[in-house]
C-alpha positions as CSV (number, residue, x, y, z in Angstrom):
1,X,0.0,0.0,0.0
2,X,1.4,3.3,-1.0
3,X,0.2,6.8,-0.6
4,X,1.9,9.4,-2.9
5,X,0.9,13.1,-2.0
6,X,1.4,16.4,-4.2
7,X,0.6,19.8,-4.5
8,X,2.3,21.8,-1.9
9,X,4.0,25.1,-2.7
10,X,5.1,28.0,-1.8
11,X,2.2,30.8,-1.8
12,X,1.5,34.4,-0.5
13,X,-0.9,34.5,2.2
14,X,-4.6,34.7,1.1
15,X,-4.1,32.2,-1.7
16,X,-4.8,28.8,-2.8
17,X,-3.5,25.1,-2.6
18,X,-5.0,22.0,-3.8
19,X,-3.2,19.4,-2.6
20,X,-3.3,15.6,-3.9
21,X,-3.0,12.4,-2.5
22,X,-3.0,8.9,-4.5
23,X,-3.0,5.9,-3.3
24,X,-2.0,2.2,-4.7
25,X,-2.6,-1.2,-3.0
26,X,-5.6,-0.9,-1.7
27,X,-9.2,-1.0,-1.9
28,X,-9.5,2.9,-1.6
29,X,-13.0,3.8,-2.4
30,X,-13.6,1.5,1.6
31,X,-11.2,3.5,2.9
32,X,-11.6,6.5,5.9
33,X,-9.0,9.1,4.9
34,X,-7.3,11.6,6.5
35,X,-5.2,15.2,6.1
36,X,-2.6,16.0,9.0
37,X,-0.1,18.6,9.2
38,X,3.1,19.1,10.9
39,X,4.9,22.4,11.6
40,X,8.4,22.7,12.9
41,X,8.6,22.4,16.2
42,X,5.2,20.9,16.4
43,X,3.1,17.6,17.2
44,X,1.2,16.0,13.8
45,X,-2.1,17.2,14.2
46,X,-4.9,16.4,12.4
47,X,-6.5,18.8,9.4
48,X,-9.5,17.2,7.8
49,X,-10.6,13.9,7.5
50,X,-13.2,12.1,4.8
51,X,-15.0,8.7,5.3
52,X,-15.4,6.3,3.0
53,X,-19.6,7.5,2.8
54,X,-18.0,11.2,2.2
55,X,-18.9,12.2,5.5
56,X,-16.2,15.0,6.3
57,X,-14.6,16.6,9.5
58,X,-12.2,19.5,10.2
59,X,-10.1,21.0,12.9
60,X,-11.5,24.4,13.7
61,X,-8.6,25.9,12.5
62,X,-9.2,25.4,8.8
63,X,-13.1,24.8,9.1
64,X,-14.5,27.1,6.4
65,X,-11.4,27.3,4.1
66,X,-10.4,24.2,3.5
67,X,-12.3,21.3,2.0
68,X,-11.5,18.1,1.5
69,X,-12.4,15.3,-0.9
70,X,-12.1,12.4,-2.7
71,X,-12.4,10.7,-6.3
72,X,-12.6,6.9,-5.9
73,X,-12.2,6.5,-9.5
74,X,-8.7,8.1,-9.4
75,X,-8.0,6.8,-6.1
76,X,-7.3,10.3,-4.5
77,X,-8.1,12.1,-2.0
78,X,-7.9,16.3,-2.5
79,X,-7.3,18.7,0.6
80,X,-8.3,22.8,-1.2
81,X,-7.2,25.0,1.0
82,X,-8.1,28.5,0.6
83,X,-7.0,31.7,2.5
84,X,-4.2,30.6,3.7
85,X,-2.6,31.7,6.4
86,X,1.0,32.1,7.9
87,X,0.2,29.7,10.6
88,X,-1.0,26.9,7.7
89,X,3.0,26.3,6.9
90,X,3.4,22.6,7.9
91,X,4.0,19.2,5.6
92,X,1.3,17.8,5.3
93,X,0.7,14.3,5.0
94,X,-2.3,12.4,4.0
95,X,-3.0,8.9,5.9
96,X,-5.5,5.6,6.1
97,X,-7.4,5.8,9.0
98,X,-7.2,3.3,11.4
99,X,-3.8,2.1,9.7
100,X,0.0,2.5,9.5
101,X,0.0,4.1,5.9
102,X,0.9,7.3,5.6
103,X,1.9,9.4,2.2
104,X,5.9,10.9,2.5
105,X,4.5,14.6,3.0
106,X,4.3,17.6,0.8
107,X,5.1,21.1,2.0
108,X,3.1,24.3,2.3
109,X,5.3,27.5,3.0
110,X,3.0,30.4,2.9
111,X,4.5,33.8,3.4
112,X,3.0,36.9,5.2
């Protein structure tokens, strides 16, 4: 199983990211998915996270600017993240719920 993440960037605060994650190996579409981010310095913590019904949950932190989704015909799960902040910098990594598997991290840098 094998989770391969994209999309992260450098961007000015107040834009726009869509980050990617695909995975291969597994059964995705029965699958609970998750967005977590890590900032220096800082414990993982959890962003955004999408059953495999859809059903979707967020950190208050992001709720309202970021959305996250999947396409079980591609296998991906999407994170948009909109007015972004300062405080959003972090890799972040998508992950299978209730698993080990985790993707290798992309990063956001977003500059005041």
């Amino acid at each position: 199983v094998q989770l391969q993440a994209s999309g992260g960037g450098l961007v000015q605060a107040g834009g726009s990211l869509r980050l990617s994650c695909s995975a291969s190996g597994t059964t995705f579409r029965t699958k609970h998915m998750g967005w977590y981010r890590q900032a220096p310095g800082m414990q993982r913590e959890s962003v955004a996270t999408i059953t495999a019904l859809g059903s979707t949950n967020y950190a208050s932190s992001v709720k309202g600017r970021f959305t996250v989704s999947r396409d079980n015909d591609k296998n991906t799960v999407y994170l948009q993240m909109n007015n972004l902040d300062p405080e959003d910098t972090a890799i972040y990594y998508c992950h299978i719920m209730r698993s080990t598997v985790w993707g290798q991290g992309t990063e956001v840098t977003v500059s005041s």
